[in-house]
Steps between C-alpha positions, in 0.01 A plus 500: 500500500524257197570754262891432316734820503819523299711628827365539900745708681506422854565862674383837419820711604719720288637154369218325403254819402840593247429179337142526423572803348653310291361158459171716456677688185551226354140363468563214751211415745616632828383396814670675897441294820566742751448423846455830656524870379645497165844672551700348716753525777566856334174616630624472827795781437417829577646695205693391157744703360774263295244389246633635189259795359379632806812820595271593809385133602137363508265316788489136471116471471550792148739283377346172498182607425617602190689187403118311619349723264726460197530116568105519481503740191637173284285259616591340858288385711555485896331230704579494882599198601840346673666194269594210741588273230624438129467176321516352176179399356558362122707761291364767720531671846238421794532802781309459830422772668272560817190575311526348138690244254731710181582341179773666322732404201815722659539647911728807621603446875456892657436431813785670710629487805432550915663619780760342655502435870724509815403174601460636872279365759223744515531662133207317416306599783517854494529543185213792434588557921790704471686292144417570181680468120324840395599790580271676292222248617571576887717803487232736630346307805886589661488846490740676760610157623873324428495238267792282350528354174726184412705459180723700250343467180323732275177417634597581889653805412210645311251370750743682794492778341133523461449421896676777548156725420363382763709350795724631758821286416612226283739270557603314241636156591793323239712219532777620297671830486414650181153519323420350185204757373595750215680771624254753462302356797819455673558884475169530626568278814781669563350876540198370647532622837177271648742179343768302731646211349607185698820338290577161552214422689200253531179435711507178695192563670173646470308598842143599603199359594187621366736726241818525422704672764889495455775296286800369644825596228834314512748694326682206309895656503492568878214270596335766725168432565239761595102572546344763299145617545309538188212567382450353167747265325506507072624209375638501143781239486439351116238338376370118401395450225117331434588207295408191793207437200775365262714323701542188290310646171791759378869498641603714816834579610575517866347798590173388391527708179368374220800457218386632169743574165548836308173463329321455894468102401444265801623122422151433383428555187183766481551649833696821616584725781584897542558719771630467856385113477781377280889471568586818210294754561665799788197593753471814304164582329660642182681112489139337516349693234782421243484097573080512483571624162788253418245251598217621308725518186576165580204359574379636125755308358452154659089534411594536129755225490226243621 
């Protein structure tokens, strides 16, 4: 594509579908690269019900759909394509993606984050055998079967609790001896009579074959070590955030994140970053939305001051 927009935004989550909204209101010729299904890693979730103006919750797929829509509504266009590479062509922005060239005066960085992993020998290979980050992707194929789910976040407690519509037993695995989700899921834990939770406890070892069979657990205070037979294994340890692209265009700290200011302004000039990508912004959709429309605000600003 040769045509010149005023801002690409690289990501069509809540973050970067909030600033559209925006960039769109204000007349400025927007242009999404989204490599997938616009949405995000919040499509993957099974039900939302902390995003402010929504008492009884809402699906995913509802919610984003609308924000697509609205985004649309003022003027955005979505291409599908994955950005592998930013340069600087003249006064402008060269964006190389998989299936096309972009020229753009301004860029917004919305491209999230991934899954963490255990690092294991054999997480890789049976992954979709037995592993999966999804619980509302995979939840279903383990129905009446006992299933264990690592971490102590927001994200592992939600996704335990919605394994528990399905499987026999969950067995939450935790390396420390408190959790770190809100305490409304921890309430839920709690009374959840499908739940156990393993304190202070870790997986050294993944087993199976052609799927995944059994863990071996080493509880870190006594440094008892036993087998457990499983099922399925959820992994939702954290996430990384998708910014390898960059590395060397815009500064990172050392997480990988990518370092932005109070207006969501990278250390070049012209370029900025929202959502779960940058080193501000909590893993909480509510968080993303308010930076894509710090950024668009932003963005608005440095256009007219060229």
């Amino acid at each position: 594509m040769n045509d010149l927009s005023d801002v690409i935004i690289i990501g069509a989550g809540p973050a970067g579908l909030a600033a559209a909204i925006y960039t769109g209101r204000a007349r400025l010729n927007t242009l999404i690269l989204e490599k997938g299904i616009p949405g995000g890693q919040i499509l993957l979730t099974d039900f939302v019900e902390n995003y402010p103006g929504f008492p009884e919750g809402v699906t995913p797929f509802q919610l984003m759909d609308n924000f697509r829509k609205h985004a649309e509504k003022f003027g955005a266009k979505i291409v599908i394509d994955e950005v592998k590479e930013i340069r600087k062509k003249d006064k402008l922005w060269q964006l190389l993606g998989n299936r096309g060239e972009y020229l753009t005066r301004a860029v917004i960085i919305a491209t999230g984050s991934v899954f963490r992993k255990l690092g294991l020998p054999k997480e890789r290979e049976l992954t979709g055998k037995g592993i999966s980050y999804c619980a509302t992707c995979d939840g279903a194929f383990f129905k009446d079967k006992d299933v264990g789910v690592v971490g102590g976040g927001d994200n592992a407690l939600t996704e335990a609790l919605f394994l528990t519509r399905y499987c026999r037993k969950v067995a939450i695995i935790f390396r420390r001896n408190r959790f770190r989700a809100e305490k409304i899921l921890q309430e839920r834990i709690f009374t959840n009579k499908k739940i156990k939770v393993l304190w202070d406890s870790i997986i050294q070892e993944i087993l199976g074959k052609e799927r995944l069979e059994s863990i071996v657990v080493k509880n870190i205070k006594d440094n008892k070590i036993f087998k457990m037979k499983l099922d399925g294994l959820f992994i939702f340890i954290g996430m990384n955030p998708n910014s390898s692209f960059v590395n060397g265009i815009v500064d990172l700290d050392e997480g990988a994140k990518i370092k932005v200011s109070s207006s969501m302004a990278t250390s070049q000039a012209g370029i900025y970053a929202v959502g779960d990508v940058t080193n501000t912004c909590p893993d909480q959709m509510a968080t993303a939305v308010g930076s894509g429309v710090m950024a668009a605000l932003s963005v608005n600003e440095y256009l007219s001051s060229l």
